[in-house]
N, C-alpha and C positions, 0 to 999 in steps of 0.2 A: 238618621234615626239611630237610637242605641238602645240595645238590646242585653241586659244583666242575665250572665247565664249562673244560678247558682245552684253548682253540683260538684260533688270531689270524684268524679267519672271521667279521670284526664283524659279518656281517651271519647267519651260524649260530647266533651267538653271544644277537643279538637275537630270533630267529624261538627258541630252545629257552627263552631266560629267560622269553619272553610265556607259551609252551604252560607251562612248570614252576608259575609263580604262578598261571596257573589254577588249576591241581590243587594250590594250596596249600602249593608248594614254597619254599624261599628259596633264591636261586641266589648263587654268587660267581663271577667269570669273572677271567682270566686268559691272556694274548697269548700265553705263550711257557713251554718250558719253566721253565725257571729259576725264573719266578715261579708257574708250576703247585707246583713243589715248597715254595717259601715258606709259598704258604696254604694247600695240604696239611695240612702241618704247624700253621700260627698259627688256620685257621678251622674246622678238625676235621670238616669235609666228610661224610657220612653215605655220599656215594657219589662218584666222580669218573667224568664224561666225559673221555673224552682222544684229544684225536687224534691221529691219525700223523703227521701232517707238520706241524711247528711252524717256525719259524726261527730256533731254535738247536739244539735236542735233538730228536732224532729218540723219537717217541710212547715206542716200545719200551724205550729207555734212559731214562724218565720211568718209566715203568711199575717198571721193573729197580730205579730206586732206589726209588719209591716200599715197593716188598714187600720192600726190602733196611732201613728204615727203621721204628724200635719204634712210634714214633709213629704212622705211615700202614700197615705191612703188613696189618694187618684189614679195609684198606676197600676196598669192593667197586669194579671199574674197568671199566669198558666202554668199550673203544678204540672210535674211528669215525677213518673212512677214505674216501677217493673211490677209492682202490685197492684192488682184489683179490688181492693178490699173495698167494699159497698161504701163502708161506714165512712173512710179515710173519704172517698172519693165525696160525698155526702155533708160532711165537716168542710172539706173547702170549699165547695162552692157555696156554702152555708155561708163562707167566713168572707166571701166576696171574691173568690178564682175566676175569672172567668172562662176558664176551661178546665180540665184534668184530661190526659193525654200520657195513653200508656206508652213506654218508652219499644217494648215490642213488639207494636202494632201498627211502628209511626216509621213510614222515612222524612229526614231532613226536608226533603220539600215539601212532604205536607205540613210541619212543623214552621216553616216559612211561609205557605199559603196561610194559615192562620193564623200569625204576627200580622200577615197584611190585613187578613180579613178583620184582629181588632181594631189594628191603628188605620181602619178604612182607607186603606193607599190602592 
């Protein structure tokens, strides 16, 4: 299974690649929208992290194309976030998230039980 992490939080980025290969995952990572949406698309992702604040695309409007997209609209997306903003939080799941998952409320393995928990493993 492969798991799109896309956040420019190099060091997020390495603490969730270590936990995923544990459990067997194969991870791709990605700094910035733009290039979130690339390997979307080119590495067929089984599931996408995605976070809200990027440095070019705002998480939500990454999400928006993603489910607007033949190729990516099936794949399951779990925004993370250092913010709680109701609204933000409300717009993606709106937009098809199937979770939001604040990133300082969460260790690595509950972040991993809930990859299982969507792709029912």
């Amino acid at each position: 299974m492969k798991i799109l992490l896309i956040d420019d939080d190099e060091d997020f980025v390495h603490i969730f690649e270590a936990a995923l290969a544990r459990e067997g995952f194969q991870t791709v990572a990605a700094g910035t929208g733009e290039d979130g949406l690339v390997k979307a698309a080119s590495e067929k992702p089984d599931l996408i992290l995605l976070d809200q604040v990027l440095p070019d695309i705002p998480g939500n409007d990454v999400l928006k194309r993603l489910k607007a997209d033949n190729q990516t609209k099936d794949t399951p997306v779990i925004l993370l976030s250092n913010f709680s903003q109701e609204e933000l939080v409300k717009v993606a799941l709106d937009q098809g998230a199937v979770d939001y998952v604040f990133k300082y409320q969460v260790e690595p393995k509950d972040v991993v039980a809930k990859i299982k928990e969507v792709l029912k493993m």
